[in-house]
FIBA-118309 format. One record per residue (C-alpha): residue in three letters; x, y, z. Coordinates in steps of 0.001 Angstrom, whole numbers, plus 500000, padded with zeros to 6 digits. Example, Ala and Ser with C-alpha at 12.3 -4.5 7.8 and 13.67 -1.06 7.14 Angstrom:
// FIBA-118309
ALA512300495500507800/SER513670498940507140/
***
This chain:
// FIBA-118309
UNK482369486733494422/UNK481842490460494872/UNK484745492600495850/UNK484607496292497218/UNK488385497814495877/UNK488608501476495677/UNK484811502206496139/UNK483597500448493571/UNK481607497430493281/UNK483454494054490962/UNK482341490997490577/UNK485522488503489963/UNK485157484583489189/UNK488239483246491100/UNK489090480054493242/UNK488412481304496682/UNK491752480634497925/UNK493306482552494576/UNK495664485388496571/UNK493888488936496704/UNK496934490142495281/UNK496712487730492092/UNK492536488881491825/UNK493766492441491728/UNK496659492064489240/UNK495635489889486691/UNK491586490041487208/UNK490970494079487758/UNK494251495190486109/UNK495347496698489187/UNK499233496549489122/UNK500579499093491709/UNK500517496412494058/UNK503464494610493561/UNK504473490795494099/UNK507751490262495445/UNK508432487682498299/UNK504817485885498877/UNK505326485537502050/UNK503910488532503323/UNK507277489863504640/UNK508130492848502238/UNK505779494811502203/UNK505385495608498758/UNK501931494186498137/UNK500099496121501009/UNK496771497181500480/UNK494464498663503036/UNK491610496706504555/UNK488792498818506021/UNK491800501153506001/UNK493858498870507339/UNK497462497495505983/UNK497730494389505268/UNK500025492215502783/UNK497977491406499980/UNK499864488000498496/UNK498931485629501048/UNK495138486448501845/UNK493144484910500171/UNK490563486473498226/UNK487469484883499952/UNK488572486751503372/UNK488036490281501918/UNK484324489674500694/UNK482210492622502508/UNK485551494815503204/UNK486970498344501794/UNK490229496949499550/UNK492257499996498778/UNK495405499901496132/UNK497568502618495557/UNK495529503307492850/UNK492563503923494477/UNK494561506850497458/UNK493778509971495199/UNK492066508517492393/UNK490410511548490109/UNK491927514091493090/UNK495241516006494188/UNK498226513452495695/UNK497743512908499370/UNK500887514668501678/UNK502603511433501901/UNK502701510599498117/UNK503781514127497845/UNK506685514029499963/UNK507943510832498373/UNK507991513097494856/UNK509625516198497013/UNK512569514279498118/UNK512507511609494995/UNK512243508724496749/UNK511330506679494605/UNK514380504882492765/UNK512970502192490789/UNK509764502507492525/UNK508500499141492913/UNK508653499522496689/UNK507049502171496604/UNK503409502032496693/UNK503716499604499698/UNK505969502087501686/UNK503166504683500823/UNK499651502719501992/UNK502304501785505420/UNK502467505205505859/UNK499207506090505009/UNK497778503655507349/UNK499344504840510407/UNK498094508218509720/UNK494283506413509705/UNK495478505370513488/UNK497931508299514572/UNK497580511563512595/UNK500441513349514502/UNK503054510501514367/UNK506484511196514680/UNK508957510446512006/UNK510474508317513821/UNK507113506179514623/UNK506623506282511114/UNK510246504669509894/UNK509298502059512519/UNK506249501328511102/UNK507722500941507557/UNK508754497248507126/UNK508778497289503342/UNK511968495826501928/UNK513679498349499372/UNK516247496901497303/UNK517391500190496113/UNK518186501095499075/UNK516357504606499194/UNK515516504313503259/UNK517538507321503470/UNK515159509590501174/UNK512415508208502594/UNK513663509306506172/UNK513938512466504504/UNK509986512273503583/UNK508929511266506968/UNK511069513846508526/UNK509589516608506437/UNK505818515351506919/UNK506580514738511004/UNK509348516515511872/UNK512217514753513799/
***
């Protein structure tokens, strides 16, 4: 099947039903998107579709053929870091950063939809589970790109 992920053109040989985060892991050596409940509940395999977010572990790969997949990888790929991932370095967010890169295509896909959020929209638009427990710094982030 042929896949469109970061604007560029693969050609993968998986089941159809194979998860689009398992095609994107272990088939195009993407691994910024992370695995962590497969259920689609913590956020930390979100990808954009057509720049929207969506959890990656339970689609399956047949359902993205003819859409934009995004991975973290693919946000400033060859360019500067985008405001958002810039924040998250500013206030060092990121603890163990495995949440991370789902927290950052959340936020980045709200932007697509609001560009003038506030940070408070933003927090409730962030339902990616951090173990660390760094929701504090990354209040910090939203309240420096959005204001209070």
């Amino acid at each position: 099947m042929k896949l469109l992920v970061n604007g560029s053109a693969h050609s993968v040989e998986a089941p159809p039903d194979k998860p689009l985060l398992w095609v994107l892991r272990e088939d195009l050596a993407l691994a910024g998107t992370k695995y962590s409940c497969g259920i689609g509940r913590c956020g930390a395999c979100t990808v954009h579709l057509d720049g929207v977010a969506a959890p990656s572990c339970m689609l399956p790969v047949v359902a993205v053929e003819g859409l934009a997949v995004t991975t973290i990888e693919g946000v400033s790929a060859g360019g500067p870091m985008t405001p958002v991932q810039q924040a998250w370095l500013d206030h060092g967010v990121s603890q163990c950063g495995y949440c991370q890169p789902g927290m950052i295509m959340s936020v980045l896909s709200l932007l697509a939809e609001t560009p003038r959020p506030s940070a408070e929209a933003a927090a409730a638009r962030l339902n990616v589970l951090c173990r660390c427990g760094t929701y504090p710094r990354v209040r910090k982030a939203l309240g420096a790109l959005f204001g209070p």
